[in-house]
C-alpha positions in Angstrom: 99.2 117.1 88.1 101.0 119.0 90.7 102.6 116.4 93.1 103.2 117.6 97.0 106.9 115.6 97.0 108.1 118.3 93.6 105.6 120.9 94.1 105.1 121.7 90.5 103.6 119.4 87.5 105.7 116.0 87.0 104.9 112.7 86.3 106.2 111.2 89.7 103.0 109.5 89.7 102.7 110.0 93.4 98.9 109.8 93.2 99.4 106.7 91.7 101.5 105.1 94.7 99.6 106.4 97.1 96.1 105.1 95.7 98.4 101.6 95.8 99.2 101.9 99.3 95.7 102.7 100.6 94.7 99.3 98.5 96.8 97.6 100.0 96.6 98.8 103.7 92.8 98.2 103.0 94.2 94.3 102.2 95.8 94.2 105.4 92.9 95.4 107.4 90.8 92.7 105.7 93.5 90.3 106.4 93.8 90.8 109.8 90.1 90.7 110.4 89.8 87.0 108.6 92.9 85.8 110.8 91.2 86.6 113.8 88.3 85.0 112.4 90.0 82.0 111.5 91.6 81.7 115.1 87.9 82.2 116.2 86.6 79.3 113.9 89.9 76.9 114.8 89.0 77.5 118.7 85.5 76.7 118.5 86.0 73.3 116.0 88.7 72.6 117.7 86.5 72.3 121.0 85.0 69.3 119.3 88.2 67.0 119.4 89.2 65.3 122.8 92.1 66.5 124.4 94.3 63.5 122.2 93.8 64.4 119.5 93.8 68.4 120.2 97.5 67.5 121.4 98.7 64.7 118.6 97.6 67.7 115.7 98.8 71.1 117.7 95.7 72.4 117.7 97.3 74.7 120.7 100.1 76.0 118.6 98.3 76.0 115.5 95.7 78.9 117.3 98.8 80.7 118.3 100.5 80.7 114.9 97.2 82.5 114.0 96.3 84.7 116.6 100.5 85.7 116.3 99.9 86.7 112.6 96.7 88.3 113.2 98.4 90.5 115.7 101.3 91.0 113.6 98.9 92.5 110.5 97.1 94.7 113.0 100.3 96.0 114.2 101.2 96.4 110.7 98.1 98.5 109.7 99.0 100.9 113.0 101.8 101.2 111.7 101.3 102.7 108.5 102.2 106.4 107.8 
């Protein structure tokens, strides 16, 4: 295999890292989407409980711990290169 870091046949396995890294970029995407579905899911339940108890449990900072690492895996995935 001819690697495009060497330019000639070695056994960097550059192929091999770079199949891993589009794994697990894909991982990220699909993390980010359930996040955002989870901060979905907690706002809508969450809807159910009277204000008490959406105050005594943090319901309000649990959804922003979520939607926070949500956006922090999306701008992880722009990010890659």
């Amino acid at each position: 295999m001819t690697c495009t870091t060497h330019h000639h046949a070695c056994d960097c396995r550059e192929a091999e890292h770079a199949a891993e890294i589009a794994r697990l970029m894909a991982a990220l995407d699909t993390a980010a989407l359930a996040l955002r579905d989870a901060a979905i899911s907690v706002i809508d339940w969450g809807t159910y409980a009277s204000d008490y108890f959406q105050k005594k449990h943090g319901l309000a900072s649990d959804i922003a711990r979520i939607q926070a690492a949500h956006l922090a895996a999306i701008d992880a995935a722009r990010s890659k290169t």
